[in-house]
C-alpha positions in Angstrom: 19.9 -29.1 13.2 19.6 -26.9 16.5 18.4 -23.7 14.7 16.1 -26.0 12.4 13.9 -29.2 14.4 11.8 -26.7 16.5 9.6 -28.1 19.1 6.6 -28.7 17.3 7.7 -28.9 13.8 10.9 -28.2 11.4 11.2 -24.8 10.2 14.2 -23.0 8.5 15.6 -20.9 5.6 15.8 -22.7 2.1 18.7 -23.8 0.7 20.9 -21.8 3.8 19.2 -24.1 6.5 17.7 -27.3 4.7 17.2 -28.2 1.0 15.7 -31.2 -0.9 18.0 -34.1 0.2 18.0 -33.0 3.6 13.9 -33.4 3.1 14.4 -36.9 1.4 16.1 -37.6 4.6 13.0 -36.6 6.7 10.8 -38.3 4.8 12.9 -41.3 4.9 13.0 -41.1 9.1 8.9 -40.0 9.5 8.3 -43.3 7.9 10.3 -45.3 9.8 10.0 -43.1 13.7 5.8 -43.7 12.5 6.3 -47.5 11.7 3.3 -46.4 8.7 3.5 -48.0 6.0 1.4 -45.3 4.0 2.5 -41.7 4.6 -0.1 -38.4 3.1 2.0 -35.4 2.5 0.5 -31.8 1.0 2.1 -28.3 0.9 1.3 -24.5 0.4 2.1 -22.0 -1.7 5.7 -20.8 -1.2 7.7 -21.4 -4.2 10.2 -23.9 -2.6 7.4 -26.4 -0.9 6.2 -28.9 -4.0 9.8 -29.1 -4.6 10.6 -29.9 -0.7 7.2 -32.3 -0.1 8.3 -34.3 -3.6 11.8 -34.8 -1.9 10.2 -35.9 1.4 7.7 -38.1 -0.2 10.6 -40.0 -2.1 12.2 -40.4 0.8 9.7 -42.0 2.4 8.8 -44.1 -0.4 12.8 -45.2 -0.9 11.9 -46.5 2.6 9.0 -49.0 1.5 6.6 -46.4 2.4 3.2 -45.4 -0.4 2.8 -42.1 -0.4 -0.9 -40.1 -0.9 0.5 -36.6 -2.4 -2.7 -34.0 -2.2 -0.8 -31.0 -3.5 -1.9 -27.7 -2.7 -3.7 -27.2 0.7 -4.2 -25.4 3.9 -2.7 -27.1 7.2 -6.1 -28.0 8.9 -6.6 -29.4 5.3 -3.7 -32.5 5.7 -5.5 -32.6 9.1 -8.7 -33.6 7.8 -7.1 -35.8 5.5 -4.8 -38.0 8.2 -7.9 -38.1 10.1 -10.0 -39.1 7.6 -7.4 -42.0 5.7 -6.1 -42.7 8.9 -2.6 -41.9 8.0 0.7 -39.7 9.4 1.0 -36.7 7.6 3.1 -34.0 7.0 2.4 -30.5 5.4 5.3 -28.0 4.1 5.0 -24.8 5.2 6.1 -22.3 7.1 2.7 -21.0 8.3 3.3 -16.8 8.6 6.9 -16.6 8.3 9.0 -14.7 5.8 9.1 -16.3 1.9 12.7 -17.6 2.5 11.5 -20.0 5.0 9.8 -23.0 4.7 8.8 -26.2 8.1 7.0 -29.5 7.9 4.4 -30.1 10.6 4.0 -33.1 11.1 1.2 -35.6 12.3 0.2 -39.6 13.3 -2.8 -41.1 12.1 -5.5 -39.4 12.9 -3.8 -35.9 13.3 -2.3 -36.9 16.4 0.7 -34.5 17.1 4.2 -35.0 16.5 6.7 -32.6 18.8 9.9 -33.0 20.6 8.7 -35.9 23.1 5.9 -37.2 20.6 9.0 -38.3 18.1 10.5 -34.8 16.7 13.3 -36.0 18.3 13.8 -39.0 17.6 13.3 -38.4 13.5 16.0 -35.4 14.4 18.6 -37.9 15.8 17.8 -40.5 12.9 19.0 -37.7 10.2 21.8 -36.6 12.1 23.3 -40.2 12.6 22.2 -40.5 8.6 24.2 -37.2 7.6 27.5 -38.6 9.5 27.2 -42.2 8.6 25.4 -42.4 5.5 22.1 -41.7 3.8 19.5 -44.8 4.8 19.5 -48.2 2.4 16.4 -48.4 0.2 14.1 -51.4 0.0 13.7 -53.4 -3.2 9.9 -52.5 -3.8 9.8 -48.6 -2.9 6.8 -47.4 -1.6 4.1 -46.2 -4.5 3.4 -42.4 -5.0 -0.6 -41.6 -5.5 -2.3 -38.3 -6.0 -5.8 -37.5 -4.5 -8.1 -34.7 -4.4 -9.7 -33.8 -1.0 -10.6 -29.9 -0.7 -14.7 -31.1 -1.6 -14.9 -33.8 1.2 -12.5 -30.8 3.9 -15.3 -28.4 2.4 -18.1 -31.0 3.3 -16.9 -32.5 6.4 -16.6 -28.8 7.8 -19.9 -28.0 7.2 -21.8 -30.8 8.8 -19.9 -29.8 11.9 -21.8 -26.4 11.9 -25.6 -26.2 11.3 -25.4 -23.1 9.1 -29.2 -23.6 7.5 -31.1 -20.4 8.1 -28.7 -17.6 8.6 -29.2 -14.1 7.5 -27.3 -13.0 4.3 -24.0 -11.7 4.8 -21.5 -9.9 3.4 -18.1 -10.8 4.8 -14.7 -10.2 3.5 -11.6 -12.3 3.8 -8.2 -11.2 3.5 -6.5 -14.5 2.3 -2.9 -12.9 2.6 -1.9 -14.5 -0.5 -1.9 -17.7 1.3 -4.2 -20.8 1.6 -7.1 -19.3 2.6 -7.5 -18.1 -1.0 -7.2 -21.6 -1.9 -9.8 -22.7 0.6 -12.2 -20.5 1.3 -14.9 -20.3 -1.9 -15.1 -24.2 -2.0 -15.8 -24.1 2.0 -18.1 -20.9 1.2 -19.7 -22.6 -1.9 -23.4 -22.0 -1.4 -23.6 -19.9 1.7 -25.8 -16.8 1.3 -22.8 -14.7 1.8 -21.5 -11.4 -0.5 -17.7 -12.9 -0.1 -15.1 -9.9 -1.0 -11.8 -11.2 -1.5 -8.3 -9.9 -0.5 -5.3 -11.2 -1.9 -6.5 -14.7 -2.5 -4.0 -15.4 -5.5 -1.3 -17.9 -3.8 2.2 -16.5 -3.6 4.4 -17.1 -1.2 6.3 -14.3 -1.9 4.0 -12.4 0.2 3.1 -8.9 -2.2 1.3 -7.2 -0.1 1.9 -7.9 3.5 3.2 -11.1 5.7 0.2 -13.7 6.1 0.9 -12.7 10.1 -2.5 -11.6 11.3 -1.4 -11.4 14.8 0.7 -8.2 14.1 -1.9 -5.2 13.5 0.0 -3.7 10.8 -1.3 -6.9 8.4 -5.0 -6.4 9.2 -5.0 -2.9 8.1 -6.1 -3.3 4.7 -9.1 -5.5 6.1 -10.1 -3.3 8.5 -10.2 -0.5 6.1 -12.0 -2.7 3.7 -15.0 -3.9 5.5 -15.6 -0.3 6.4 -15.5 0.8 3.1 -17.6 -2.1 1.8 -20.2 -1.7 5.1 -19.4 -5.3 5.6 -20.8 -7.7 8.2 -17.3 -9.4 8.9 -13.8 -9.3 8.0 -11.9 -12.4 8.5 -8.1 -12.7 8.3 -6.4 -16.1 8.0 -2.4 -17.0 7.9 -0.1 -18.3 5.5 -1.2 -21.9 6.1 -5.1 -21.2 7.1 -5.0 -23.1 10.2 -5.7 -19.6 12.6 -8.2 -17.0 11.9 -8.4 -13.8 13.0 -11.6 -11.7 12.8 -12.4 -7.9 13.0 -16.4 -6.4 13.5 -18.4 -4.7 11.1 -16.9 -1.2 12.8 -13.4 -3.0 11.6 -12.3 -3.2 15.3 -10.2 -6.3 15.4 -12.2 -9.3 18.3 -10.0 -10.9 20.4 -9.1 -14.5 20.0 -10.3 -15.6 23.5 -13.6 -13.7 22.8 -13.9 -15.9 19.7 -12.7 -19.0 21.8 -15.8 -18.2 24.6 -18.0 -17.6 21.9 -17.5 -21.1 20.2 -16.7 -23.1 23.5 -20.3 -21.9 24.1 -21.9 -23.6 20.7 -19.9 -26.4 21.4 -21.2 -26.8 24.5 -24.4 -26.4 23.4 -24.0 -28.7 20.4 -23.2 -31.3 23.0 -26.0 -30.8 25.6 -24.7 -28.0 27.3 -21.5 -30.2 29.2 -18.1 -31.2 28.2 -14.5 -29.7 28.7 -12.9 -26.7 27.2 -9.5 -26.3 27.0 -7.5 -22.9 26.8 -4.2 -21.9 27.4 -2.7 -19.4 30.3 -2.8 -16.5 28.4 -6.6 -16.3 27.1 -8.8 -14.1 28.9 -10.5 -14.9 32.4 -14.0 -14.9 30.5 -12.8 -18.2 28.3 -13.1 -20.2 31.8 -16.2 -17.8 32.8 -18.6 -18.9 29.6 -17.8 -21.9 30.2 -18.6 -22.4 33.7 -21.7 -20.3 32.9 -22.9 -22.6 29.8 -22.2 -25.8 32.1 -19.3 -27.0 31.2 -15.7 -27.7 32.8 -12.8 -25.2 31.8 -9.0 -26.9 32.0 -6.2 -25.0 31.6 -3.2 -26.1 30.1 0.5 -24.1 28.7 0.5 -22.7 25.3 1.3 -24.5 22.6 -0.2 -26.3 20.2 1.2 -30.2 21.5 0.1 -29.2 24.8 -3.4 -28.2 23.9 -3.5 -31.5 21.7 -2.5 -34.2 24.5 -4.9 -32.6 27.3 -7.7 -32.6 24.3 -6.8 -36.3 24.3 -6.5 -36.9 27.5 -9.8 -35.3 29.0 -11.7 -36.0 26.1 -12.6 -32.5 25.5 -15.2 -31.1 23.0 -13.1 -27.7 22.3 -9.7 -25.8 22.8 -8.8 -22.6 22.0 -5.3 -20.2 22.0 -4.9 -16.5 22.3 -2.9 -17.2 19.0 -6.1 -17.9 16.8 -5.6 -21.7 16.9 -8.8 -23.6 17.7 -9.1 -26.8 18.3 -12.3 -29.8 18.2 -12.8 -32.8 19.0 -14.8 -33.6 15.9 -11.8 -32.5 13.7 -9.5 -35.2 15.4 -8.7 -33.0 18.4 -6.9 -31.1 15.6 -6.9 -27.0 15.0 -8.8 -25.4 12.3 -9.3 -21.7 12.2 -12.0 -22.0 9.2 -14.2 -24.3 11.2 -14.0 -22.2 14.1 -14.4 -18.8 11.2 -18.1 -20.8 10.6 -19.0 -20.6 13.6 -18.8 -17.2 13.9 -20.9 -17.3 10.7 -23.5 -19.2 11.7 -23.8 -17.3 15.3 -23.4 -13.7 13.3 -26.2 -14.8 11.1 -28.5 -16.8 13.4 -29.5 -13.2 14.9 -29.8 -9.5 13.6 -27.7 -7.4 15.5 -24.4 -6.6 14.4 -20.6 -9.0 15.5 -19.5 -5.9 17.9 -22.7 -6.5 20.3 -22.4 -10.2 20.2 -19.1 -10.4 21.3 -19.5 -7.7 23.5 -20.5 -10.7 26.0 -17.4 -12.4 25.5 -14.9 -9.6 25.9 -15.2 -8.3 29.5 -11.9 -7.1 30.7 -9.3 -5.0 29.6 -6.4 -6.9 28.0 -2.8 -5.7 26.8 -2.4 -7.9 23.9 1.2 -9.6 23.8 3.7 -7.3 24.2 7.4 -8.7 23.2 11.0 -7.2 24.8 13.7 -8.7 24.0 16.3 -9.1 26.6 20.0 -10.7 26.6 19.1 -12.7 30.2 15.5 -14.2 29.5 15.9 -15.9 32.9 17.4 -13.4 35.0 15.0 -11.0 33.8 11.6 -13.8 35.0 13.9 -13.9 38.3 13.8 -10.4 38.9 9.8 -10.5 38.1 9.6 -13.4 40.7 11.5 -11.8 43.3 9.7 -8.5 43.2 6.1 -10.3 43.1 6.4 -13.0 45.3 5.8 -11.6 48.8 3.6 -9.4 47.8 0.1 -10.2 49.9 -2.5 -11.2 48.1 -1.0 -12.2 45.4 -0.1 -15.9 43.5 2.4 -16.8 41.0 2.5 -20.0 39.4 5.2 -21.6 36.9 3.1 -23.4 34.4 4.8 -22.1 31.7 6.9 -18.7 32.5 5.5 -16.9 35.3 2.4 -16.2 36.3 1.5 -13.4 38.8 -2.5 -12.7 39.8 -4.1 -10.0 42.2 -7.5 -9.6 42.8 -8.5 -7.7 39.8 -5.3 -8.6 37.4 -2.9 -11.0 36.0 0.1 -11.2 33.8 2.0 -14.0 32.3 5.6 -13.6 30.8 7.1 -16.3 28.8 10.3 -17.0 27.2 10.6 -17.5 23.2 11.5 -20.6 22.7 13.6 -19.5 19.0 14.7 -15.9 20.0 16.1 -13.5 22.9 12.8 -12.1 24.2 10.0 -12.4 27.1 6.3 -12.2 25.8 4.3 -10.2 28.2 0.1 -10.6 28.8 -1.3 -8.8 31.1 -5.5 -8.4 32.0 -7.3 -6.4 34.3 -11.3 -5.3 35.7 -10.4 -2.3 34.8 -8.2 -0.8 31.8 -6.1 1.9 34.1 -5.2 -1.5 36.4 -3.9 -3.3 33.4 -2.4 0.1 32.3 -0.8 0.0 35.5 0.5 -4.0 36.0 1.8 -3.7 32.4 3.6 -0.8 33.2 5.3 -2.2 36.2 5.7 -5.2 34.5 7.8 -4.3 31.5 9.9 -1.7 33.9 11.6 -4.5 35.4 11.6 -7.1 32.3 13.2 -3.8 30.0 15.5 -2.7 33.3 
């Protein structure tokens, strides 16, 4: 159960890791950790997941539980529809990992996040206890199971969130990656004066032609190539589940994620009268807390991670979060993450003016950044210790423990976290000026790889 209950969700190899009565088990413990006494439950498209969410959603139902099945959907999709029905959910996938995996994230009503402290780990300890003492008694009147369509009302409640009347024709191209997006994507598009040119939008979770990752380069190569070939606006890149987007310009040059997050904390900001807070994680760029400042509203920064991001949303109230991971968060979408609401506003800001993505996010992309750069290392801690003692008397300089270690100078900073699931240190580093962060990065990894 160690190598399989994650932090924020369940995610392992089928059958070597879990199966379909293991998942009968977790549906049978959501139900009763969540007190609901209606569950919704939805899937992707990996060949193992209607197979896993049926055995879930009989578990759940053995339990007394009714059960709203929706089928095939992105993740932000089951999001919309706990929010909506007021209902826990959970959604089976594995987001942009390998075929032969397959998770559940799961949620509370209203989207509300469930990790380790939020009851991950209490629905853990319920199956184990189940798997040495005995599977859970069923009630009399099991729970009902119910299907229901909700892709139109995702579609609709996304676009009344963005004001996407007036915009210039555009011609944007998606690389689905075989995975929801293609599911997705032309109802949420429906009507929109956009040329859409789709990549890989048949759902297989088998993954032909390259892993729904977007955050590695090597699987945006066959978008960026497109959209020069095709003298697109846009590209846009979502992952196996369609919750993160990833977007490259019309030149094909891949825009950062925190660019993206400045540019729609901005809208948002605007949206709501030009105050509210924005939430972003340690690792996006200094400009995220910049634009915000700038467009009058309060930047808050919080670790990375997806629970984390969720609870300070809650917490502050905020009107937007954002990741350097692509995930981005509103308030109007149940403090959840979806990467296709935050792929329409890019849209609508592309298309509300004539000049072309590179020069609008040129605002939003002022420093030079490293992108994450991963070593893996047999003493994760050792390694931050010797980063910590080499840093910290250094004048002029801070270091903060947030989440890993964080070292800033004047002109520079540089995070380095520890992988929660695997022997290696994840290393950001930004700068003024790109032969600084050339520099600090160097430095940096000399010790970590030493």
């Amino acid at each position: 159960m160690s190598g399989l209950v994650k932090a924020y969700d369940i995610r392992g190899i089928v059958p070597e890791q879990w199966d379909a009565s293991l998942a009968e088990l977790f549906g049978a413990a959501f139900a009763r950790v969540t007190g609901a006494a209606a569950i919704v439950v939805g899937h992707d498209m990996r060949p193992t997941s209607p197979a896993l969410a049926l055995a879930f959603s009989q578990g759940a139902a053995l339990g007394g539980c009714a059960v709203t099945q929706i089928g095939l959907c992105s993740t932000d999709q089951l999001y919309y529809a706990s929010g909506a029905l007021d209902l826990p959910g959970a959604m089976f996938t594995a987001s942009h990992n390998p075929a032969q995996y397959n998770g559940i994230k799961m949620c509370r009503a209203g989207a509300a996040p469930v990790g380790q402290d939020t009851g991950l780990a209490d629905i853990r300890a319920l199956v184990e206890r189940w798997l040495a003492q005995g599977a859970p008694p069923s009630l009399t009147a099991a729970g009902a199971l119910t299907r229901r369509e909700t892709l139109d009302d995702y579609a609709a409640h996304l676009r009344s969130l963005v004001d996407l009347t007036g915009i210039r024709p555009l011609k944007v191209v998606v690389d689905a990656g075989n995975g929801m997006g293609g599911h997705t994507v032309p109802t949420v598009f429906e009507g929109l004066p956009l040329t859409l040119v789709p990549m890989y939008f048949e759902l297989d979770g088998t993954f032909p032609n390259h892993e729904a990752n977007p955050l590695d380069p090597a699987n945006i190569v066959d978008l960026q190539q497109r959209v020069r070939a095709e003298g697109a606006d846009i590209g846009i890149a979502f992952d196996g589940d369609a919750d993160r987007c990833f977007v490259v310009d019309e030149r094909g040059e891949p825009v950062s994620p925190s660019a993206i997050t400045a540019l729609v904390a901005a809208r948002e900001l605007a949206r709501n009268g030009g105050s509210g807070t924005v939430i972003h994680n340690l690792i996006t760029s200094w400009t995220v807390p910049e634009v915000v400042r700038e467009n009058g509203g309060t930047p808050v920064r919080t670790r990375v991670g997806h629970s984390f991001i969720k609870q300070e949303m809650a917490a502050t109230g905020a009107i937007f979060g954002g990741e350097h991971s692509a995930h981005y968060y509103f308030r109007d979408f149940w403090n959840a993450d979806t990467g296709m609401l935050a792929a329409l506003h890019v849209l609508a800001a592309l298309g509300g003016q004539q000049g072309p993505l590179s020069g609008l996010v040129a605002a939003y992309d002022r420093y030079a950044g490293s992108g994450e750069l991963n070593s893996t290392v047999t003493d994760q801690q050792g390694r931050l210790a010797a980063l910590r003692a080499a840093y910290r008397s250094r004048p002029g300089v801070s270091v903060d423990e947030l989440d890993g270690l964080t070292v800033s100078g004047a002109d520079w900073w540089f995070n380095v976290r520890a992988s929660n699931t695997e022997p290696v240190l994840r290393l950001n580093v930004e700068a003024r000026e790109q032969h600084v962060m050339a520099r600090v990065r160097d430095e940096v990894l000399a010790i970590v790889r030493a």
